[in-house]
N, C-alpha and C positions, 0 to 999 in steps of 0.2 A: 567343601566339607571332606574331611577326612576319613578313615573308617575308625582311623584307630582316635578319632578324638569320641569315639561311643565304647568306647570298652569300659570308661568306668563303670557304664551300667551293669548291674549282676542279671537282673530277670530282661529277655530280650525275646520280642516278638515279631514273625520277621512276615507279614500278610502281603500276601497278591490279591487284585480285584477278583471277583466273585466271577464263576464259570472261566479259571484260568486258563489260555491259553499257551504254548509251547515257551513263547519270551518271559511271561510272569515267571514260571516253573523254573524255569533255569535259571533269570537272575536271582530269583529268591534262594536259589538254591546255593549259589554262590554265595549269599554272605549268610547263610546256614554254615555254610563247612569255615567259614573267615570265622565266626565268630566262635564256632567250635573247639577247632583250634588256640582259642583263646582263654579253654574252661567256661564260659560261659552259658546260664542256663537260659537255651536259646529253644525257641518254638518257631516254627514253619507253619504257615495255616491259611487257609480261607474261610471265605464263609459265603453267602448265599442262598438261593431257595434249590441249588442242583450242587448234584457229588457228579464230578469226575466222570464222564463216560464215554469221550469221545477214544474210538479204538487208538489212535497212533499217541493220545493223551497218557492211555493206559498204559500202552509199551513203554513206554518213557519211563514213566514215573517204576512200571516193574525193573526194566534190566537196568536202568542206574541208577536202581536203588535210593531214589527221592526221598526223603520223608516230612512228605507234606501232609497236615491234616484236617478233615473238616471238619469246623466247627459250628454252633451256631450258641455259646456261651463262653466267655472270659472273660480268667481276672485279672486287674488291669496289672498291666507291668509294669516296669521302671521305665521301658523303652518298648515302642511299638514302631516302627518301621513298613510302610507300605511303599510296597517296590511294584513297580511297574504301573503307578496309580498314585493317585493322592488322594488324602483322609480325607475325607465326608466326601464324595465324588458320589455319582448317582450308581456307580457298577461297585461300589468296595461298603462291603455294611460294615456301621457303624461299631467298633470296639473302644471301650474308654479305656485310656492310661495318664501314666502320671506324665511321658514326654512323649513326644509324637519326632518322626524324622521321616523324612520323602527322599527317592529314592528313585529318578521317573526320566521319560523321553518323549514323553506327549506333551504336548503345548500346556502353559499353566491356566488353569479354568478357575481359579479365587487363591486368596491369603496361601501364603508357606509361612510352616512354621519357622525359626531360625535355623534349626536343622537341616538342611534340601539340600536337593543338589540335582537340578532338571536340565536337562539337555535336550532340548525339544531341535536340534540338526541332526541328532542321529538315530539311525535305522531303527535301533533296538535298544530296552534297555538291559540286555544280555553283553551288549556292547560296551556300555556306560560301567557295566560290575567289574567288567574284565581291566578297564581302565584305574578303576577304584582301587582292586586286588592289585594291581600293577604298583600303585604308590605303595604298596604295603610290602612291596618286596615278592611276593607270591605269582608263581609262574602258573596260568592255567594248566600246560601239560605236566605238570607235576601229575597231575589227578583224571587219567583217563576220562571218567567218567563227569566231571567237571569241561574238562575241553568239548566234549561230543555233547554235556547240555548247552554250553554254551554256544555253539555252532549251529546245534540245532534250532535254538530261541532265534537269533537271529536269521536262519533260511527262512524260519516261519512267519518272522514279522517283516520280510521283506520280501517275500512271496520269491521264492527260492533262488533270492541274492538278482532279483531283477528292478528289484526296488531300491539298491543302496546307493546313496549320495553325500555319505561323509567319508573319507580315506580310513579314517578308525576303524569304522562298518567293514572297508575290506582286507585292513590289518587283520580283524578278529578271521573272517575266512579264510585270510590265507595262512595263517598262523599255526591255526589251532589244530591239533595234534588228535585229533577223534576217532571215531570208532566205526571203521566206513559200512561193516555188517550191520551195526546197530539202525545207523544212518538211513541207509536201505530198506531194513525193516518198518524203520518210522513210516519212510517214505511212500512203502507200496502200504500203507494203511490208513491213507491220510484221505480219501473219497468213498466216503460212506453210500447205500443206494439211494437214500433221503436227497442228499448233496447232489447226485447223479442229476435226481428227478426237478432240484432249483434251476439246475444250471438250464436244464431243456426248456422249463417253464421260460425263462430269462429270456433264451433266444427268441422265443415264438414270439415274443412282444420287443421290441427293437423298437424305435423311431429313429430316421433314417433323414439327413440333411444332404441331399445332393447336387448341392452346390458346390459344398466343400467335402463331401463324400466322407462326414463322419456320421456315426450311429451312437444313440445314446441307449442305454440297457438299466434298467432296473430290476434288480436278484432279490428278493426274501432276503431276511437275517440269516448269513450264516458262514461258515469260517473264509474270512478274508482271499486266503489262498483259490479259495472257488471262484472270484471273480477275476483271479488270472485266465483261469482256465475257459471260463465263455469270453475273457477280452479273445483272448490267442485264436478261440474258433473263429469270432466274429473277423477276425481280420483274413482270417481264410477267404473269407468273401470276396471277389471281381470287384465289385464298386467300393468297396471300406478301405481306406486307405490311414485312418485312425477310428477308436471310439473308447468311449469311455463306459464303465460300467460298476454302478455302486450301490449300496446298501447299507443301511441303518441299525446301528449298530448299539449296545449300552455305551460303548465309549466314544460314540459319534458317527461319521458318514464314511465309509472306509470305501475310498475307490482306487479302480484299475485304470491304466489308461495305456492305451498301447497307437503306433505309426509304425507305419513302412515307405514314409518319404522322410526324403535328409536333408527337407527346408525346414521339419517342425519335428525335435526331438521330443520324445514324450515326455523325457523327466525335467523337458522346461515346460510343456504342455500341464502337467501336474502341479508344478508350484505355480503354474499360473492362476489355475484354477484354485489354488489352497491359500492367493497369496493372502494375508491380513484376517485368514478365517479358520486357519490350520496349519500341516506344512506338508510335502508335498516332495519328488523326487525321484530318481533312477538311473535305468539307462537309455540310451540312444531309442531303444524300440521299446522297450517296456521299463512302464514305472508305476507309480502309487503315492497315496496321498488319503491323509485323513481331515476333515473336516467339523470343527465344531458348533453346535447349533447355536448354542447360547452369541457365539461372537462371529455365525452368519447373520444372527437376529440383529444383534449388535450394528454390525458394519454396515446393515442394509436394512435400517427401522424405518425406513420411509415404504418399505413395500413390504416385509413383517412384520405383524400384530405382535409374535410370540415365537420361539423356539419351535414348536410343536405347527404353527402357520407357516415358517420352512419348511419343515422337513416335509409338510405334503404339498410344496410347491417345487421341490428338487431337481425334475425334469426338466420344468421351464428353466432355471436357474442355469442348469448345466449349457441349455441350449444357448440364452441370452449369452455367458460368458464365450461358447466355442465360436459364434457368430463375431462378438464383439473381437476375439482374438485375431482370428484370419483376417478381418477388416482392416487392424490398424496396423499388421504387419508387412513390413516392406522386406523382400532379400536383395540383397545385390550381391552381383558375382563383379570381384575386385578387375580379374583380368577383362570386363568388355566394360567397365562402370566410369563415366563421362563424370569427373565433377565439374557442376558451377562453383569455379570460385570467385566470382563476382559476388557467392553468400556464406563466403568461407573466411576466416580471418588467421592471422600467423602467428605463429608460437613459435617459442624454442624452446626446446627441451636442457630443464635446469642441471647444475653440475650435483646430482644426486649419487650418494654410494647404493653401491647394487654391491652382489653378491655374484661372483663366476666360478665356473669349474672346466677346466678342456675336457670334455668326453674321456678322451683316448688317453689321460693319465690316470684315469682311476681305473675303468675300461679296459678289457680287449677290444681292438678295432673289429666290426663284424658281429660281434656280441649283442644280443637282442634283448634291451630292457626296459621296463617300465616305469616313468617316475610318476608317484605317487602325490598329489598334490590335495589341494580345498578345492581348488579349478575342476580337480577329476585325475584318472589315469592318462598317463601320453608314455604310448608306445613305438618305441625307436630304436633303429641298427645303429649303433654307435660307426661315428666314421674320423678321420683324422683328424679334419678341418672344423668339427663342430665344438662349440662351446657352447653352457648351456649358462643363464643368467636368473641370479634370482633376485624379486623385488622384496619390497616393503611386507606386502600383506604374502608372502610363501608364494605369489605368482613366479612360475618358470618359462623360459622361452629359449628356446632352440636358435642358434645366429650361427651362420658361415663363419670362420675366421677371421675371411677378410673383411666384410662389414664391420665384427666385433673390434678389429683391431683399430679399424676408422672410426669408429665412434665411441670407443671408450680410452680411458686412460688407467693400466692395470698397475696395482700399488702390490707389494710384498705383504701384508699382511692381513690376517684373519678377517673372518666377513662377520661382524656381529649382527645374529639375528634374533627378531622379537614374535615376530608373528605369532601364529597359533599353531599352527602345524608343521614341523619342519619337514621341508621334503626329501622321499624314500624313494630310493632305488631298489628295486626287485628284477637280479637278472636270470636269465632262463637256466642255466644251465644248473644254478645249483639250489636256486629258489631263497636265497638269501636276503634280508632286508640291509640296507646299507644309505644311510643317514649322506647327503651330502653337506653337510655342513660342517665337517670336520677337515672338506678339503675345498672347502670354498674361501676364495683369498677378496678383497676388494678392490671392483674398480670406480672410476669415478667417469662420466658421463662426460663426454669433451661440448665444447660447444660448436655449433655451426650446425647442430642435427634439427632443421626448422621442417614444420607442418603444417599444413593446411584444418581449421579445425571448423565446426559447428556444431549446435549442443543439438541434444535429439530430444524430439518433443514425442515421439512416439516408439514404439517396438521395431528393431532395423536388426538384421540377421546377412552377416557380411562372410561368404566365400572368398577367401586369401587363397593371393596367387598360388602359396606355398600349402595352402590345405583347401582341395574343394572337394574335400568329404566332408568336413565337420564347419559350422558356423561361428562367428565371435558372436555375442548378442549383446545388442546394446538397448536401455530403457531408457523411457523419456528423464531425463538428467543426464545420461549420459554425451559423449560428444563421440562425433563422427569425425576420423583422419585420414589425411591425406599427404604423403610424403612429400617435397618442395623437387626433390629431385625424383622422385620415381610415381607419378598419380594416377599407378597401377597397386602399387601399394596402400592399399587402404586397409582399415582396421577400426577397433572400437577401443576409447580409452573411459575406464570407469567414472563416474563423476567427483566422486567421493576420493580419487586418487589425483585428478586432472590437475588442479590449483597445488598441489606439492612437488608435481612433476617439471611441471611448463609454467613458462610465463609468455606474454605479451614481447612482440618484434617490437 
């Protein structure tokens, strides 16, 4: 959906859920000033049984000049627009109009109207506006006060950027042009002594699994962001080496979850917990994840009665999933890992066009930068010998030279790509975004590169000779590799990619 295919409407109402927090305000606020800019007679509004009172709520809405308003009557428009939410949803009260359009990044809970446009992979839908206004031509730093909501909505709904896990999500932060005093102000106002007093409650009641030495916490309702804050204590703790900690919310089960080992990242520990009932995400040590009742109840009707019989069984819930994880997961570290190929079988890798780039042509040698992927951020010193390849789905992977040169065959022309995210270079020195696919050429895949494979029936977490900080992960569909000449080299090939790639020796 576009923005501009809603301009014909004249009367335009642009509603956040009820008891708005920092993301509603800011995306909504942004297609306030879109459609403004348009002559349109446009309304900003919630509704609700509460106005407005949270302090860092209030600043916001004072120094950049919001104008959002509560209401608890109207008349219906041409066009009513709920951003951050969807129409008839249990947190957004009921307003009738003559057209409805959605406008959202939380998972869809019934019917959209034809109008929508939900993106339930990313962080925030402060994110999703910024992408919107982007097709329309419109720069968020045009408008100080636009870039700093919108930055802000996003820190907020990702618990201060430690929850992000779309590359979009870290465009917008790094991009945006904001108001660092503003930012700050928001910031030291955001823990009320109410808030204080949850978070200490939360602690004092822990359940503690020390087997696998994680703690599960249950907080009162109350702003998202606070269950950062008792994760981050809790792991303070000698024996906590992950925990999880959530609460019940109008728009669902919002949890934190945080680790300080580097066999179980938390923001795959989060989508684990969210998978088919939510979505879920982050970084390495801290991430997040929302949960919804209706399709926990759903996915799991053989041990809930009702919505309402989850959510007062949530503890157990949390535990059965954190127990069942640690169980089925295996890691292996590729430099000491024996395989059996007496239960492996052989492939070679098809003659597939990829996508290349040599580092050091686009690069200074030395130069520290970050490519920006679906995969995640991968940060690297550019060096002579490196080329960098891109696949099918925007995956990137770093190759020597000489490997690259042995196993691929490089053609003179352009790399057409489809994917969904093209992938961004952001290097240090000047803070630039810079697209590599304008100088990415194609190669073609030679043959003789044969593997050892087997499909994985379970969760496998593989340390590569060439990275044993971070893991590849593989799920049950996926397949487990092993190079024919190097069976130190091992790695994880998607499922969903493996039958386009390889064939049978």
């Amino acid at each position: 959906m576009r923005l501009s295919s809603l301009l014909q409407y004249e009367t335009i109402v642009i509603q956040c859920h009820d008891n708005p927090d920092a993301d509603a305000i800011a995306s909504g606020y942004g297609l306030y000033i879109y459609f403004k800019k348009h002559g349109k007679n446009v309304r900003f509004i919630y509704g609700g049984r509460f106005v407005i009172q949270k302090s860092n709520l209030v600043l916001m809405l004072r120094e950049l000049a919001i104008p959002i308003e509560y209401v608890t009557k109207l008349d219906a428009p041409d066009l009513l627009i709920t951003v951050d939410c969807q129409y008839d949803e249990g947190n957004v009260t009921h307003f009738d109009a003559k057209e409805v359009a959605v406008i959202d990044h939380h998972q869809v809970s019934g019917p959209l109207p034809p109008m929508s446009d939900v993106r339930s992979s990313l962080g925030s839908c402060s994110t999703l506006v910024r992408v919107l206004l982007e097709q329309e031509g419109i720069n968020i730093n045009e408008e100080r006060s636009l870039a700093t909501a919108l930055y802000y909505g996003l820190m907020m709904d990702t618990n201060q950027f430690t929850e992000i896990y779309h590359p979009l999500d870290r465009d917008l932060r790094d991009d945006a042009a904001f108001d660092r005093s503003k930012i700050t102000m928001f910031r030291n106002a955001n823990l009320s002594l109410s808030e204080l007093e949850i978070a200490g409650e939360a602690l004092c009641r822990y359940e503690y699994e020390e087997t696998y030495r994680y703690a599960v916490i249950k907080a009162r309702a109350c702003d998202p962001n606070i269950l950062g804050i008792i994760g981050d204590m809790m792991l303070e703790v000698d024996a906590v080496d992950f925990c999880v900690v959530y609460s019940i919310l109008p728009v669902g089960v919002k949890l934190s979850v945080r680790s300080c080992r580097k066999e179980t990242r938390a923001s795959e520990l989060a989508d684990y917990l969210t998978d088919k009932i939510g979505s879920g995400g982050g970084h390495v040590e801290k991430a997040g994840g929302l949960i919804q009742l209706e399709l926990l109840q759903r996915e799991y009707s053989d041990e809930y009665q009702s919505a309402y019989d989850a959510a007062s069984k949530l503890g157990d819930f949390f535990k059965k999933r954190l127990k069942a994880y640690f169980e089925e997961s295996e890691v292996i570290y590729a430099k000491d890992y024996r395989a059996d190929l007496s239960q492996m079988r052989a492939y070679r890798r098809k003659n597939l066009r990829l996508g290349y780039v040599k580092a050091s042509d686009v690069f200074q040698t030395g130069t520290k930068v970050t490519i920006r992927t679906l995969e995640g951020d991968l940060d690297m010193p550019v060096k002579d010998d490196m080329y960098i390849t891109i696949g099918m789905g925007g995956e990137v992977r770093l190759i020597a030279e000489e490997h690259f040169k042995k196993s691929n065959r490089m053609l003179d022309e352009p790399y057409l790509f489809e994917g969904e995210y093209k992938p961004m270079v952001k290097t240090s020195f000047d803070d630039k975004n810079v697209s590599l696919i304008p100088y990415a050429k194609t190669c073609i895949a030679t043959d003789g590169i044969e593997i050892y494979i087997k499909p994985l029936n379970h969760r496998v977490k593989v340390f590569t000779e060439w990275d044993e900080e971070n893991y590849m992960l593989g799920r049950a569909g996926d397949y487990l590799a092993v190079r024919k000449d190097d069976l130190h080299n091992v790695y994880v090939i998607a499922g969903d990619m493996f039958e386009q790639m390889y064939e049978a020796v």
